[in-house]
C-alpha positions as CSV (number, residue, x, y, z in Angstrom):
1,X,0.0,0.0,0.0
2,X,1.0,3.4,-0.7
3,X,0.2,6.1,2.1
4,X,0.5,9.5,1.1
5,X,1.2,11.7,4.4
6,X,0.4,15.2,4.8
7,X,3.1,16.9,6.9
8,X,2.8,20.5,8.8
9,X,3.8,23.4,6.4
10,X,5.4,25.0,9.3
11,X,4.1,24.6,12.9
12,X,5.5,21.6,13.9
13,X,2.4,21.3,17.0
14,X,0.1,20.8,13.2
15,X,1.5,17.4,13.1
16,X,-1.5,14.9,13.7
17,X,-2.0,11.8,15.7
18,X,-2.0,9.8,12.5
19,X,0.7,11.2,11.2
20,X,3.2,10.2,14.3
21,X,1.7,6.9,14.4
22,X,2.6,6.6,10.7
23,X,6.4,7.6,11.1
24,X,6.8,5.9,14.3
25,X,6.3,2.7,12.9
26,X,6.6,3.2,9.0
27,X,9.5,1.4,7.5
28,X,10.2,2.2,4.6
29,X,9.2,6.3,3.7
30,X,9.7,8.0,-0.2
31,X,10.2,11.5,0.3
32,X,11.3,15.1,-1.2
33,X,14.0,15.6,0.4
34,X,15.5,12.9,3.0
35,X,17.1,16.2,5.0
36,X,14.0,17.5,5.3
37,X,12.3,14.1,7.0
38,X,15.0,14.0,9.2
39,X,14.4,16.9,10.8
40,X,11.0,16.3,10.8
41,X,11.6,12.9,12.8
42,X,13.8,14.7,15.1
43,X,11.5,18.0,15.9
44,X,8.5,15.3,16.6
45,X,10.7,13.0,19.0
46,X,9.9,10.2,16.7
47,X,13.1,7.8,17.6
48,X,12.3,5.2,14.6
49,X,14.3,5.2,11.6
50,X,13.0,3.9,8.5
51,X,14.8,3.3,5.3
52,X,14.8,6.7,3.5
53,X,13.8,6.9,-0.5
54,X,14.4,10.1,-2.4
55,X,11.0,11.2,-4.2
56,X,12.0,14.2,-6.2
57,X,11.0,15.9,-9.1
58,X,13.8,15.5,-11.1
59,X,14.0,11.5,-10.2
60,X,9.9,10.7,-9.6
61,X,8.9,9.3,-13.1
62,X,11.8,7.0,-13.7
63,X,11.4,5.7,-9.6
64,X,7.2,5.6,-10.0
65,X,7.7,1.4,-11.0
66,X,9.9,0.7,-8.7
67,X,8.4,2.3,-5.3
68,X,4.8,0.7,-7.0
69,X,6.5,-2.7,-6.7
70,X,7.6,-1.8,-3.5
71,X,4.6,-1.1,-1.9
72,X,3.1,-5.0,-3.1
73,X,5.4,-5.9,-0.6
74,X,5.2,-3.3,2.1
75,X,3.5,-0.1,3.0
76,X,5.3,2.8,1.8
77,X,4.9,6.5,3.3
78,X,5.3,9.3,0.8
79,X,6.1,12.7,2.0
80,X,6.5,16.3,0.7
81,X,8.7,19.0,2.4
82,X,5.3,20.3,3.9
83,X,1.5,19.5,3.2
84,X,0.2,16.8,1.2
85,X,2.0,14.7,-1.7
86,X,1.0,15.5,-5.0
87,X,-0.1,18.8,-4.8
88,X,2.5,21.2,-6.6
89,X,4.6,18.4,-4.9
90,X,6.4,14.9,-5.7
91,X,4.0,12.1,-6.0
92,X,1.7,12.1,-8.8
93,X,3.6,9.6,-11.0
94,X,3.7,7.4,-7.9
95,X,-0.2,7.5,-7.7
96,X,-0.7,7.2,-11.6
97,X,1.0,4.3,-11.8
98,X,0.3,2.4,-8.7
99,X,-3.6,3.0,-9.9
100,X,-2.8,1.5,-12.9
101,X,-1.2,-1.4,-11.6
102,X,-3.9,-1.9,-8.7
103,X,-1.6,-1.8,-5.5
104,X,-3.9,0.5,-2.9
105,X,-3.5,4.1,-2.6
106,X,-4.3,6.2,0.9
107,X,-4.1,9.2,2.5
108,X,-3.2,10.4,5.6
109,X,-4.9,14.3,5.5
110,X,-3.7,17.2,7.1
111,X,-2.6,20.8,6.8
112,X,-2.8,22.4,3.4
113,X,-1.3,26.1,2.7
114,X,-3.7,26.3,-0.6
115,X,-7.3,25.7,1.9
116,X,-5.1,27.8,4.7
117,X,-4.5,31.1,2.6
118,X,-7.9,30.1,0.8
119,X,-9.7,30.6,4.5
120,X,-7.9,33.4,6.2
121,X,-8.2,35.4,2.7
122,X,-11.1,36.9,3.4
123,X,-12.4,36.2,-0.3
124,X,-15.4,34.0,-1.6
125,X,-14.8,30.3,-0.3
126,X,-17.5,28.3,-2.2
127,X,-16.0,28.2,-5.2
128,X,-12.2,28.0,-5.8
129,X,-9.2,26.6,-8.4
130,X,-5.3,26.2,-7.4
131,X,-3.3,27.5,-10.4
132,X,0.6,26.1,-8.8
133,X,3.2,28.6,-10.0
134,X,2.9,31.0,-12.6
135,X,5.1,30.6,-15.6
136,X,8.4,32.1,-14.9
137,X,8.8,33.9,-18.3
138,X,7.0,36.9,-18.7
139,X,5.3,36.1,-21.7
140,X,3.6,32.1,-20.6
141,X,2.8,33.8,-17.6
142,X,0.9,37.4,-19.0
143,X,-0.9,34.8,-21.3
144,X,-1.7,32.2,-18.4
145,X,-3.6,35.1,-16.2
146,X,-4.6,36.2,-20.0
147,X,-6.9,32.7,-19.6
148,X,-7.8,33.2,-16.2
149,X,-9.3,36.7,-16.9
150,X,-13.0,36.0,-17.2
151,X,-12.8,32.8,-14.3
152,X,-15.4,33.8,-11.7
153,X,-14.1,31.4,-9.5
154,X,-11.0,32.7,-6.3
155,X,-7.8,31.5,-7.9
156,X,-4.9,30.5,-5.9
157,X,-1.0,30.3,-7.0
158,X,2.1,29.4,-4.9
159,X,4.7,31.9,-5.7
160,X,8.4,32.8,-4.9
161,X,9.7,35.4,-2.7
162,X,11.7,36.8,-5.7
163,X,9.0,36.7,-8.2
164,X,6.2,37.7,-5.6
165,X,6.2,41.7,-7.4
166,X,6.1,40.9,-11.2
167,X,3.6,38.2,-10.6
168,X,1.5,40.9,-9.0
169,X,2.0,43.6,-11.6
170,X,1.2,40.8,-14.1
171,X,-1.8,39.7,-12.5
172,X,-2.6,43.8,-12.0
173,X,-2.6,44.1,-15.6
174,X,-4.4,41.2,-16.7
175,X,-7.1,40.9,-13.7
176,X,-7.1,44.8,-13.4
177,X,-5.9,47.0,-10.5
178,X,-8.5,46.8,-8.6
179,X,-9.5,43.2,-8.2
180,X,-9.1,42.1,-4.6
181,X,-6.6,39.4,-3.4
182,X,-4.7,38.5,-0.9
183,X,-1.0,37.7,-0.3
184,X,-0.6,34.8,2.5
185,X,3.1,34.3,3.8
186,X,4.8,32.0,6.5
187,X,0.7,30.2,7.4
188,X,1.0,28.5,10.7
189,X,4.7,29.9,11.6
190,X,6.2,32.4,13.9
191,X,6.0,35.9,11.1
192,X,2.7,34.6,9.8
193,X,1.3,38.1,7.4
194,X,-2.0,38.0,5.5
195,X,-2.1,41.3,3.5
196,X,-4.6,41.8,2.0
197,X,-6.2,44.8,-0.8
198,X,-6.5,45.6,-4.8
199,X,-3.8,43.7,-7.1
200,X,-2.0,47.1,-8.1
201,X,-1.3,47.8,-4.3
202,X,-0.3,44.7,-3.2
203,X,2.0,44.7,-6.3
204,X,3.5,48.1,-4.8
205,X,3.8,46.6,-0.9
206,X,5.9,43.5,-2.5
207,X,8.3,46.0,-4.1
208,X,9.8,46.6,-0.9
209,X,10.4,43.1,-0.4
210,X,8.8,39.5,0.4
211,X,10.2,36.7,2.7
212,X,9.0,33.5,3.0
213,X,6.4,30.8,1.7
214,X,3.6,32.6,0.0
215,X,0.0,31.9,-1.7
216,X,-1.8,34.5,-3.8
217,X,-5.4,34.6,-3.2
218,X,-7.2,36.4,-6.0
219,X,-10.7,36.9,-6.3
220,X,-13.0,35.7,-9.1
221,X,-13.8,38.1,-12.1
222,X,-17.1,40.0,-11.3
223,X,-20.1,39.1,-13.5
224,X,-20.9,41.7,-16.2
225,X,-24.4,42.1,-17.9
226,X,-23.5,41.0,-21.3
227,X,-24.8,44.1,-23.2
228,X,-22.6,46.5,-25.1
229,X,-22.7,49.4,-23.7
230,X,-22.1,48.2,-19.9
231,X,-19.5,46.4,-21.5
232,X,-17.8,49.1,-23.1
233,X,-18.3,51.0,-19.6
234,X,-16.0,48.2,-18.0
235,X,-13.5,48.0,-20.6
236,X,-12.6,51.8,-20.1
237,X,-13.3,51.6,-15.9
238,X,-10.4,48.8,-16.2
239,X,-8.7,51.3,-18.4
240,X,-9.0,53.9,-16.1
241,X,-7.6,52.2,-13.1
242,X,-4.5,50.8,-15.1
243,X,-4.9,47.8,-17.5
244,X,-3.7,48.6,-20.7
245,X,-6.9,48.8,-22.9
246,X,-6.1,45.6,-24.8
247,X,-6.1,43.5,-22.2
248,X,-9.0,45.6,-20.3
249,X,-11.1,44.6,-23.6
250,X,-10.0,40.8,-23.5
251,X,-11.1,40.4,-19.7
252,X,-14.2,42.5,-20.4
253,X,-14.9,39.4,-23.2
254,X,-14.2,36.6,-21.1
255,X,-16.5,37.9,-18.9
256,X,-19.4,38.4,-21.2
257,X,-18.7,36.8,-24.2
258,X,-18.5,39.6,-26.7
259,X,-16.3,39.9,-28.7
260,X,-12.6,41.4,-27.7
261,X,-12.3,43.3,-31.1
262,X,-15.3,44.4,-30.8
263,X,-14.9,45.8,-27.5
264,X,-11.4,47.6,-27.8
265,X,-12.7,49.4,-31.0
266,X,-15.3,50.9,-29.4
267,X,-13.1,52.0,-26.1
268,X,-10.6,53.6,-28.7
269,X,-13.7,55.2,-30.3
270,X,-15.0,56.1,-27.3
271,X,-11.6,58.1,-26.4
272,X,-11.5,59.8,-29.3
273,X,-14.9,61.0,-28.6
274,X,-13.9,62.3,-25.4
């Protein structure tokens, strides 16, 4: 059997009941990075030590048919650095291909940073998608939020401390300046900071400088009567507060179905009236 473990995604006192039975008498554990579970044993008082197998992304699909084999034979514990297996974490090879083969697949649940932030955001819970990490390159990643414009849903993404501000600005241009998010840093440890406000101001707080593990919480894109002319009125409102007019017009269409030519003509005509 194959038991994917969630482990705390910083308090250590997060760790549950399950989790220490699970190490204490596990024997053989696959995990991101071996250092990592040490530590982990150690800071829980958990004196078993169990045969260590590294379950990384750069080694995952090539070890998926030998840890499925494996686990015929004995249950194996899969762990991430922090929260659960699998999710923008090692793992999902593993579970693919031990479901094909038929060998059991569990879980041991327990802290998540994604339903954390998601929670302490203060943004619409009952309907939500986690997005991982932007693309790193500024162009995959203007047209990924490009795609998310019009979803009505809150939207989640893990980020870097280093990329924190130009994922911001990209989502400010793309969303528009005003939509609300949230960033969420450090959840559950000692400088825990939920800051919170419009995309273009949080963008201008993270130019000073983010530290830590961080989730942006973004809010869904607000339903817009599809009719031209309240259409046109959003296009240049987004305009107006920032989003360059192209982009204003192709959020403005995701969200109401007209067309996105359509709509930018008529904000440049518009300007030219005014």
């Amino acid at each position: 059997m194959i038991i994917l473990a969630a482990t705390p995604i910083g308090n250590l006192g997060d760790a549950s009941a399950r989790l220490r039975e699970a190490l204490e008498t596990a024997t053989v554990v696959a995990s991101e990075d071996t250092r990592v579970t040490q530590r982990l044993l150690a800071g829980l008082g958990i004196a078993n030590r169990p045969r260590l197998i590294a379950l990384h992304e750069h080694n995952e699909r090539q070890k998926a048919g030998e840890l499925v084999e494996l686990a015929r034979e004995t249950d194996l514990l899969v762990l991430s650095d922090a929260g659960m297996p699998t999710v923008s974490d090692p793992g999902f090879p593993l579970v693919a291909a031990a479901a094909e083969a038929g060998v059991e697949v569990t879980a041991i649940p327990g802290p998540s940073a994604v339903v954390t932030a998601l929670a302490v955001s203060g943004l619409p819970t009952d309907r939500f998608a986690f997005e991982g990490f932007l693309p790193r390159k500024a162009g995959d990643r203007a047209r990924r939020i490009s795609e998310l414009a019009g979803d009505r849903r809150t939207l989640l993404f893990f980020e870097a401390p280093s990329r924190l501000a130009a994922s911001l600005v990209a989502l400010a241009e793309g969303f528009g300046a005003t939509r609300p998010a949230a960033v969420c840093r450090e959840l559950t440890k000692l400088h825990e900071e939920v800051r919170r406000g419009g995309l273009r101001e949080l963008a201008e707080w993270a130019e000073g400088g983010v530290r830590g593990e961080i989730v942006i919480v973004v809010g869904g894109a607000v339903a817009v009567a599809a009719d031209p002319e309240g259409a046109l009125g959003r296009v240049l409102e987004l305009a107006a507060s920032g989003t360059r007019l192209k982009d204003a017009a192709a959020l403005v269409a995701g969200e109401t179905g007209l067309g996105k030519r359509d709509l930018y003509e008529a904000a440049l005509a518009s300007r030219r009236e005014s």
